[in-house]
KOLGU-4560 file (N, C-alpha, C; in nm, 3 decimals, padded with zeros to 5 digits):
<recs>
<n_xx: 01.576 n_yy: -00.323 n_zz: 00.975 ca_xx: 01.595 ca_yy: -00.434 ca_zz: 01.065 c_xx: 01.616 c_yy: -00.562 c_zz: 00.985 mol: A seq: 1 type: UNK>
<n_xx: 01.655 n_yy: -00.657 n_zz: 01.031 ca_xx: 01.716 ca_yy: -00.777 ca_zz: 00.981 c_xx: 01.515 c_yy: -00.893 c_zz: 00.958 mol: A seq: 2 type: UNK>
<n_xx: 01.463 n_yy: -00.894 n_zz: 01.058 ca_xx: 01.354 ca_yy: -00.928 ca_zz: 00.984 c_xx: 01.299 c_yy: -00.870 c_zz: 00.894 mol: A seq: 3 type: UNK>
<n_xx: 01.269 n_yy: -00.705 n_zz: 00.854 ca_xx: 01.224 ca_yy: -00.680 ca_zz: 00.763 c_xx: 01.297 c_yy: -00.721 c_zz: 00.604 mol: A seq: 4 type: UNK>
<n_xx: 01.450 n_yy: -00.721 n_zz: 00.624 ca_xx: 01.540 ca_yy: -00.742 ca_zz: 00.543 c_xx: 01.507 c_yy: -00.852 c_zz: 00.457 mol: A seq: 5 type: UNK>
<n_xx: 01.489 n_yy: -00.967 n_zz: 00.595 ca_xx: 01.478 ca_yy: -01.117 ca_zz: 00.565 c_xx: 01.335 c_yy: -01.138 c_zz: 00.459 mol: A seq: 6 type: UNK>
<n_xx: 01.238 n_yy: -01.044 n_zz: 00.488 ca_xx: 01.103 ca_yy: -01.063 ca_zz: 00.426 c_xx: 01.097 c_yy: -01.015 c_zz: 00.302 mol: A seq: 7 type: UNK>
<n_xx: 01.171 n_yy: -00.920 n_zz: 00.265 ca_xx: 01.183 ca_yy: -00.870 ca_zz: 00.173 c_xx: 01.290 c_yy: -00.930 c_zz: 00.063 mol: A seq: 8 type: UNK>
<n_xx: 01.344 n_yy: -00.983 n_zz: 00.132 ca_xx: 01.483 ca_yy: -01.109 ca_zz: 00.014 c_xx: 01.351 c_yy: -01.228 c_zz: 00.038 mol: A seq: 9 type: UNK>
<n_xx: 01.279 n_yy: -01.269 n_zz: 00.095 ca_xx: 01.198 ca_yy: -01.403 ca_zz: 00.063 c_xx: 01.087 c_yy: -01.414 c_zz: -00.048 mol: A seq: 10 type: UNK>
<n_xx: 01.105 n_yy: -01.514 n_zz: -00.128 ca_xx: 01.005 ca_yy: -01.547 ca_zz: -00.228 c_xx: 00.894 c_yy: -01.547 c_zz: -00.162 mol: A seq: 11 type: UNK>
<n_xx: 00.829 n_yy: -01.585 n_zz: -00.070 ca_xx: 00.675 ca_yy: -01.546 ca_zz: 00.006 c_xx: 00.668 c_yy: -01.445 c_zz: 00.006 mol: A seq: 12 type: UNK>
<n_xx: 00.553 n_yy: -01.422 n_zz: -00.030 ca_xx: 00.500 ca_yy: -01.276 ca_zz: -00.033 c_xx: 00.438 c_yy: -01.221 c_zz: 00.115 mol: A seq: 13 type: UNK>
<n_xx: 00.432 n_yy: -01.095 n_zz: 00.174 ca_xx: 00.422 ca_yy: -01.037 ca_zz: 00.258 c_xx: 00.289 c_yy: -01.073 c_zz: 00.276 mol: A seq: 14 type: UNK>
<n_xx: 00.199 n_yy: -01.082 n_zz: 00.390 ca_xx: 00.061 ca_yy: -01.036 ca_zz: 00.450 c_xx: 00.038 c_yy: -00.895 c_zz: 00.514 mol: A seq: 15 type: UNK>
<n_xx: 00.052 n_yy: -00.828 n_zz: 00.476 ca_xx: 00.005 ca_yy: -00.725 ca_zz: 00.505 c_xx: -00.158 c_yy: -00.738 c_zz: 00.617 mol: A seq: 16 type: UNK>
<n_xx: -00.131 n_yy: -00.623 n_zz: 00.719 ca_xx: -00.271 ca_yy: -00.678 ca_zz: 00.740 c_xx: -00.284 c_yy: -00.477 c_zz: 00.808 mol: A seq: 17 type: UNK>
<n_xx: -00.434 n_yy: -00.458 n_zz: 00.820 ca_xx: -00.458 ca_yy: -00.348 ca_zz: 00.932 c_xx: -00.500 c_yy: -00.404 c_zz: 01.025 mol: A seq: 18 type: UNK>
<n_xx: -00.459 n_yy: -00.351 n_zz: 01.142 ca_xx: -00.496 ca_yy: -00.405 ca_zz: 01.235 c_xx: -00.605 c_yy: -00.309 c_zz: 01.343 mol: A seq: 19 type: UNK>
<n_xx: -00.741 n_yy: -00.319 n_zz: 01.385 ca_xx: -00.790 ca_yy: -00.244 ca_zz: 01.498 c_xx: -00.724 c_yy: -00.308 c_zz: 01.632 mol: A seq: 20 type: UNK>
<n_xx: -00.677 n_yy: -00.240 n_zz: 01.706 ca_xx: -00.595 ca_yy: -00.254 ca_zz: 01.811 c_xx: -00.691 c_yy: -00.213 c_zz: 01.927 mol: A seq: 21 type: UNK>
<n_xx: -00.759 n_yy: -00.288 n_zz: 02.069 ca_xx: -00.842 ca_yy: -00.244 ca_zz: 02.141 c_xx: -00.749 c_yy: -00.160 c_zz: 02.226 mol: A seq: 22 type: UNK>
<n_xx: -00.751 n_yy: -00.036 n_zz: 02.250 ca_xx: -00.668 ca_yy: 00.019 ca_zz: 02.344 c_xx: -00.712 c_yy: -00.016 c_zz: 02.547 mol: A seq: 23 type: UNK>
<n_xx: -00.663 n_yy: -00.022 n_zz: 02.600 ca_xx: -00.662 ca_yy: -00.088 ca_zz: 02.744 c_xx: -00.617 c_yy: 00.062 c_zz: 02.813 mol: A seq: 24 type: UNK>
<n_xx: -00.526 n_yy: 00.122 n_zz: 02.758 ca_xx: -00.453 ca_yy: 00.252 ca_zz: 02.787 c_xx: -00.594 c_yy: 00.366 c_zz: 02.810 mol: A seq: 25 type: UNK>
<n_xx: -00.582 n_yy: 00.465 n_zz: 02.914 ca_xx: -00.647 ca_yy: 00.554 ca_zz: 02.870 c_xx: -00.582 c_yy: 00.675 c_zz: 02.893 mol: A seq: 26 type: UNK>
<n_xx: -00.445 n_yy: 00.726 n_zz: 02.975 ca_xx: -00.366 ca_yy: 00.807 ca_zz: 02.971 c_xx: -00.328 c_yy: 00.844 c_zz: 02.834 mol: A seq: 27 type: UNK>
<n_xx: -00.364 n_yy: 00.965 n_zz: 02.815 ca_xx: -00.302 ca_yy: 01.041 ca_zz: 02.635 c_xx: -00.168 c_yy: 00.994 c_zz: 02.634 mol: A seq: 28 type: UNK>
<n_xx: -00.089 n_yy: 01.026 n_zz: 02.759 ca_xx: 00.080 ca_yy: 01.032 ca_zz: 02.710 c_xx: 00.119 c_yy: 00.861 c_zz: 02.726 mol: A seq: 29 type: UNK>
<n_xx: 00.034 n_yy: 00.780 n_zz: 02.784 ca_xx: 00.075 ca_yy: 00.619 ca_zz: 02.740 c_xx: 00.007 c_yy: 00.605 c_zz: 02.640 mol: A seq: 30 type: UNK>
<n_xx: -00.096 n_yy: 00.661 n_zz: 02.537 ca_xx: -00.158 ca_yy: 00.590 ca_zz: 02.393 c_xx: -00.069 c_yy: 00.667 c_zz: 02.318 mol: A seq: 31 type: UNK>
<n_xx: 00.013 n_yy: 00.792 n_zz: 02.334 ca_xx: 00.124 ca_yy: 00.826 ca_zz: 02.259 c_xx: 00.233 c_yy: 00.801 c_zz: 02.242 mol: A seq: 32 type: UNK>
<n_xx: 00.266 n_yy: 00.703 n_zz: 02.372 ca_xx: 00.415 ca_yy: 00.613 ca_zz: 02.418 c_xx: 00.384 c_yy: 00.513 c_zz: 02.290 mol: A seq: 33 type: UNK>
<n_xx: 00.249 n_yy: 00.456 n_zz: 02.332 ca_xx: 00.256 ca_yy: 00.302 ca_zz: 02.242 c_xx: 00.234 c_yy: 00.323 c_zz: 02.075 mol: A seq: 34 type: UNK>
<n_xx: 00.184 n_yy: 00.413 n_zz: 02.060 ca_xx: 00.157 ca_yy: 00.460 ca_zz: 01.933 c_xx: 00.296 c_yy: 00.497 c_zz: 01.889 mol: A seq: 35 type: UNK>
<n_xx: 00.407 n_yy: 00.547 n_zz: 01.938 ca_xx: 00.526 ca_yy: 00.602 ca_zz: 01.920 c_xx: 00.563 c_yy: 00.408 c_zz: 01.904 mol: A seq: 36 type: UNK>
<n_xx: 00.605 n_yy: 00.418 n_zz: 02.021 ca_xx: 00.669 ca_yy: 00.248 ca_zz: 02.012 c_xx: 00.692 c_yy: 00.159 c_zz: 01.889 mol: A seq: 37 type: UNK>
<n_xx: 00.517 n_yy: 00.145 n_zz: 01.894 ca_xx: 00.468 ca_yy: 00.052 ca_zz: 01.775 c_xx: 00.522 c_yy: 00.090 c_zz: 01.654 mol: A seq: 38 type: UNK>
<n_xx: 00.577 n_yy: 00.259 n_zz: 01.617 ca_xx: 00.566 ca_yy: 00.288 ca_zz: 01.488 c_xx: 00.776 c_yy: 00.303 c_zz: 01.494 mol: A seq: 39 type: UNK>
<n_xx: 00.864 n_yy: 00.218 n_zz: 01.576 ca_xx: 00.942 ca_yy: 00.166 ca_zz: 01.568 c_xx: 00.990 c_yy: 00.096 c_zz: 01.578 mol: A seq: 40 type: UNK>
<n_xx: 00.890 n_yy: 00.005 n_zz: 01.569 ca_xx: 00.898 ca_yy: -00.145 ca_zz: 01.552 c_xx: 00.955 c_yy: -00.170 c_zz: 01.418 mol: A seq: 41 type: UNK>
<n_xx: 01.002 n_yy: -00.226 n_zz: 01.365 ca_xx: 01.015 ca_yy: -00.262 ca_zz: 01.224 c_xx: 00.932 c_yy: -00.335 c_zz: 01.152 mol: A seq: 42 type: UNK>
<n_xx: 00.789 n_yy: -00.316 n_zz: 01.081 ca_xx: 00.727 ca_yy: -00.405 ca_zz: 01.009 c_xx: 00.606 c_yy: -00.339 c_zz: 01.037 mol: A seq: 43 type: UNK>
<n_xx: 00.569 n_yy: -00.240 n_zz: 01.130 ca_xx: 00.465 ca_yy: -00.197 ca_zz: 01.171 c_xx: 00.426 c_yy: -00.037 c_zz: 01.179 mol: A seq: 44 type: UNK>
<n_xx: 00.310 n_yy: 00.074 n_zz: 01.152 ca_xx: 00.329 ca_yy: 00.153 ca_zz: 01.219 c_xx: 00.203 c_yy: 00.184 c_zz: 01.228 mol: A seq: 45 type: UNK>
<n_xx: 00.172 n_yy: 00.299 n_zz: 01.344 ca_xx: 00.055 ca_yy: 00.306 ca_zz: 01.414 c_xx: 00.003 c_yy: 00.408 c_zz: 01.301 mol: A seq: 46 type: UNK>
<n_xx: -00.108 n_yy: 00.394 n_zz: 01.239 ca_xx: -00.202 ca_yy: 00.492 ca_zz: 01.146 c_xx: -00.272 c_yy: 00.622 c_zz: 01.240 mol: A seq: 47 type: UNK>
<n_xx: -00.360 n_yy: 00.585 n_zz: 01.358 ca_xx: -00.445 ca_yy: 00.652 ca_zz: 01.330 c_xx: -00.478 c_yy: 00.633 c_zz: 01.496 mol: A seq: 48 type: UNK>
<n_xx: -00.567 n_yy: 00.732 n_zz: 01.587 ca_xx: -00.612 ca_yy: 00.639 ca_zz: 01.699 c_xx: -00.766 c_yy: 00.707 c_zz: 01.672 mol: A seq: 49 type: UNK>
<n_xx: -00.848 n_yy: 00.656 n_zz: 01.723 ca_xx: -00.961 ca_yy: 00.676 ca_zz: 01.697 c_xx: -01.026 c_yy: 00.798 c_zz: 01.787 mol: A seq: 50 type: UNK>
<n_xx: -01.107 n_yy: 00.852 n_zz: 01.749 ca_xx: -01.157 ca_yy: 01.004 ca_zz: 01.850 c_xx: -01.170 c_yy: 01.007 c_zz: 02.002 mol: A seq: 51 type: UNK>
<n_xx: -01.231 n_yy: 00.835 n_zz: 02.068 ca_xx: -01.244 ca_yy: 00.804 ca_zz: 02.147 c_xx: -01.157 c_yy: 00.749 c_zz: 02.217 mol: A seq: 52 type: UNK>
<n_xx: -01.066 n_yy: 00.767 n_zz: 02.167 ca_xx: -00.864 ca_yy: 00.705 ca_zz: 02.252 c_xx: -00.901 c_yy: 00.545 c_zz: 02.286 mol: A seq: 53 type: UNK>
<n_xx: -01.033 n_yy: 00.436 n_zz: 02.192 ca_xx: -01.051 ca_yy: 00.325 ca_zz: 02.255 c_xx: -00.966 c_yy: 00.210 c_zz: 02.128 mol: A seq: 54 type: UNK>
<n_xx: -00.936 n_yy: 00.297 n_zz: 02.027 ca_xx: -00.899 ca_yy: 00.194 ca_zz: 01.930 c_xx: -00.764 c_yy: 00.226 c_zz: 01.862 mol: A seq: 55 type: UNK>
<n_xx: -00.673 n_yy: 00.199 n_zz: 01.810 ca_xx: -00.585 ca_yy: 00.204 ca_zz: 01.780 c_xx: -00.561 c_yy: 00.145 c_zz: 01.606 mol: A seq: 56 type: UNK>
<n_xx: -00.523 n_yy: 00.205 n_zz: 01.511 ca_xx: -00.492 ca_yy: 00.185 ca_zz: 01.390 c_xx: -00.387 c_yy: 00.132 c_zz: 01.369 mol: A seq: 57 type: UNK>
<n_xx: -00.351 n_yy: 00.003 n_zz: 01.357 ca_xx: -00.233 ca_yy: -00.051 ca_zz: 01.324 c_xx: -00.195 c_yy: -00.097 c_zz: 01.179 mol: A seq: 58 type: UNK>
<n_xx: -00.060 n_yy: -00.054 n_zz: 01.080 ca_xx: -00.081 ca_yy: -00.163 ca_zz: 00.954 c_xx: 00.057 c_yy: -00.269 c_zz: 01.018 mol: A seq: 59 type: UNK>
<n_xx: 00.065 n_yy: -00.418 n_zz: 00.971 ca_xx: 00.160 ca_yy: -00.423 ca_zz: 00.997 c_xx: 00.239 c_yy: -00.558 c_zz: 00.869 mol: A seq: 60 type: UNK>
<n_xx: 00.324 n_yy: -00.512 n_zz: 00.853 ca_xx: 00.360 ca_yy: -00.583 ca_zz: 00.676 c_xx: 00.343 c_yy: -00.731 c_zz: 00.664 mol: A seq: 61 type: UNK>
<n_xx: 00.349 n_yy: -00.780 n_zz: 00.754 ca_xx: 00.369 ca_yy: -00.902 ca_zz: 00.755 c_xx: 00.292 c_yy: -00.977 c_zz: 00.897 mol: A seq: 62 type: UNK>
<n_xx: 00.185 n_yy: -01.094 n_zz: 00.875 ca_xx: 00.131 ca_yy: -01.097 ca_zz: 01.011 c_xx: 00.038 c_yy: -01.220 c_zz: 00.975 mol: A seq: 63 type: UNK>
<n_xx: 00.007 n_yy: -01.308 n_zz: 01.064 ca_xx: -00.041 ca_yy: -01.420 ca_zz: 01.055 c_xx: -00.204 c_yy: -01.387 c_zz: 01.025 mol: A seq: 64 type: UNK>
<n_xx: -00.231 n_yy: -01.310 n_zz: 01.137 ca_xx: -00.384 ca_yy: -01.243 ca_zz: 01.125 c_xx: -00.384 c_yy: -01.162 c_zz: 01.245 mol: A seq: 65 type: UNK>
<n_xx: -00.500 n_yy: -01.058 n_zz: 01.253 ca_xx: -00.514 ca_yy: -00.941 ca_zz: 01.385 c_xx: -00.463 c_yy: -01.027 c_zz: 01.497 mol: A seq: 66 type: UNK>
<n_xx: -00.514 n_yy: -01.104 n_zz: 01.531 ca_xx: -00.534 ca_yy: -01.118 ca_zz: 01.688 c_xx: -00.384 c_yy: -01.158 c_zz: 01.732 mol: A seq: 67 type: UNK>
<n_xx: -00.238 n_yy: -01.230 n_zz: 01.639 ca_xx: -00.117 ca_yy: -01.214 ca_zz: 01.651 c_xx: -00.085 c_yy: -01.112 c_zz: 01.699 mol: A seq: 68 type: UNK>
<n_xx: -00.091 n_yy: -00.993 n_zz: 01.559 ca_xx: -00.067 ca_yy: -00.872 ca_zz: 01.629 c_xx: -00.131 c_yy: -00.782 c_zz: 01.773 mol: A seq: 69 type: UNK>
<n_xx: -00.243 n_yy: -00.817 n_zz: 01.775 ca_xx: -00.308 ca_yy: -00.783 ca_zz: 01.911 c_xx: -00.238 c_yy: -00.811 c_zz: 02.046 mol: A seq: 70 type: UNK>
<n_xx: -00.216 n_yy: -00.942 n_zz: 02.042 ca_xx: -00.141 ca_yy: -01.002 ca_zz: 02.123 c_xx: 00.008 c_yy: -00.994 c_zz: 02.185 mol: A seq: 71 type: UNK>
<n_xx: 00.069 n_yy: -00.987 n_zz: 02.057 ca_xx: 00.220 ca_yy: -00.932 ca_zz: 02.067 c_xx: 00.241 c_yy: -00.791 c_zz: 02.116 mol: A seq: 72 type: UNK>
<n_xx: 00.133 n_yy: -00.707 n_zz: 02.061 ca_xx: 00.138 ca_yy: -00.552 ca_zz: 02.102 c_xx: 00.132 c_yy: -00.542 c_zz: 02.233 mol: A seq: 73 type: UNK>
<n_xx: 00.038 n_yy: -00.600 n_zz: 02.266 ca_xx: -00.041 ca_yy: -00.607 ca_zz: 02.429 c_xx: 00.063 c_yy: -00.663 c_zz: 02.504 mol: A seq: 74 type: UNK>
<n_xx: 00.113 n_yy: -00.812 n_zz: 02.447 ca_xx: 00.212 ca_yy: -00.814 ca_zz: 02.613 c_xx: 00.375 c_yy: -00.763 c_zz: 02.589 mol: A seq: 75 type: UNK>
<n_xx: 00.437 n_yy: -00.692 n_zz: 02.487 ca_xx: 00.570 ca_yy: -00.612 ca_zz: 02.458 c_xx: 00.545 c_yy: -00.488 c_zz: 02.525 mol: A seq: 76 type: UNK>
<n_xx: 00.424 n_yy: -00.452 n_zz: 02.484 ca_xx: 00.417 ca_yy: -00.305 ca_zz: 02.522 c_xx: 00.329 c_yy: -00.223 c_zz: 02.580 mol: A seq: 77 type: UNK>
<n_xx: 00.180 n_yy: -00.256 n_zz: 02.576 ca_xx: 00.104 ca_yy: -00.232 ca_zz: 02.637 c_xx: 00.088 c_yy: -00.267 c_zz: 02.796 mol: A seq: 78 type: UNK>
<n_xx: 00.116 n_yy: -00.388 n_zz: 02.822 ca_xx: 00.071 ca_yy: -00.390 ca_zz: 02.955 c_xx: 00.182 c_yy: -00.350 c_zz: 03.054 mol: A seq: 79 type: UNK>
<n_xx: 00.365 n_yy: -00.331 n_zz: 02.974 ca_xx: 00.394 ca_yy: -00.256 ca_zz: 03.068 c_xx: 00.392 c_yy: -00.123 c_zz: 03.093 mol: A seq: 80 type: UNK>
<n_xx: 00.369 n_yy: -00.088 n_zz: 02.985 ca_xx: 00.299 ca_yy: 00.090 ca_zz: 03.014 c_xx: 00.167 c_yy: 00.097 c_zz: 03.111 mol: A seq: 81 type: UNK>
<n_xx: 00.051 n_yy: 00.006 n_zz: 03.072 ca_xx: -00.038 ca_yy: 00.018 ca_zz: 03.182 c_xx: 00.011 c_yy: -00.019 c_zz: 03.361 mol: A seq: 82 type: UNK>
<n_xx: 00.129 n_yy: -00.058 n_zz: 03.356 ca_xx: 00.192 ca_yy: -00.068 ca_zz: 03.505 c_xx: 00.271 c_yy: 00.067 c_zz: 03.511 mol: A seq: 83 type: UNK>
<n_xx: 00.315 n_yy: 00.153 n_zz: 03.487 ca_xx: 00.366 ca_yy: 00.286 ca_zz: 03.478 c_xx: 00.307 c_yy: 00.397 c_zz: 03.493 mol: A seq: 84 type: UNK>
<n_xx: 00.168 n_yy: 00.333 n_zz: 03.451 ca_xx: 00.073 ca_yy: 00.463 ca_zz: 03.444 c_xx: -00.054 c_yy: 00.420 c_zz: 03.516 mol: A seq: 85 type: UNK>
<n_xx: -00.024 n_yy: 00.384 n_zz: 03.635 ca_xx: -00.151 ca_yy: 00.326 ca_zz: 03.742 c_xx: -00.135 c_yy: 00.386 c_zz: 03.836 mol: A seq: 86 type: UNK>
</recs>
């Protein structure tokens, strides 16, 4: 993708961050939609979800701090899957 492109030609160095992601989802096949999603995003991909389907493993290369990414995840993609699956 053209942002990852852009980050990677820039003299600033990347932030990397992991992110715990609170999951809101509790349908398996929407925490596997967003887990899929997320991990084609460009800059991001989903690690891991936790035993209890409540947390979500995110790394993502570049990121101000968690709660950005929390945020962005939640209203791109999460909350319209939680309208799909109600």
């Amino acid at each position: 993708s053209c942002k990852v492109a852009v980050l990677i030609l820039n003299p600033r160095q990347p932030r990397p961050v992991f992110v715990n992601y609170p999951l809101q989802l509790d349908h398996p096949l929407a925490i596997s939609l967003l887990a899929s999603t997320i991990s084609l995003t460009p800059g991001t991909v989903s690690a891991d979800v936790s035993d209890d389907n409540k947390t979500l493993l995110i790394h993502a290369l570049d990121a101000e701090n968690e709660q950005e990414v929390i945020d962005a995840i939640h209203k791109r993609y999460e909350k319209p899957l939680m309208e799909m699956f109600r």
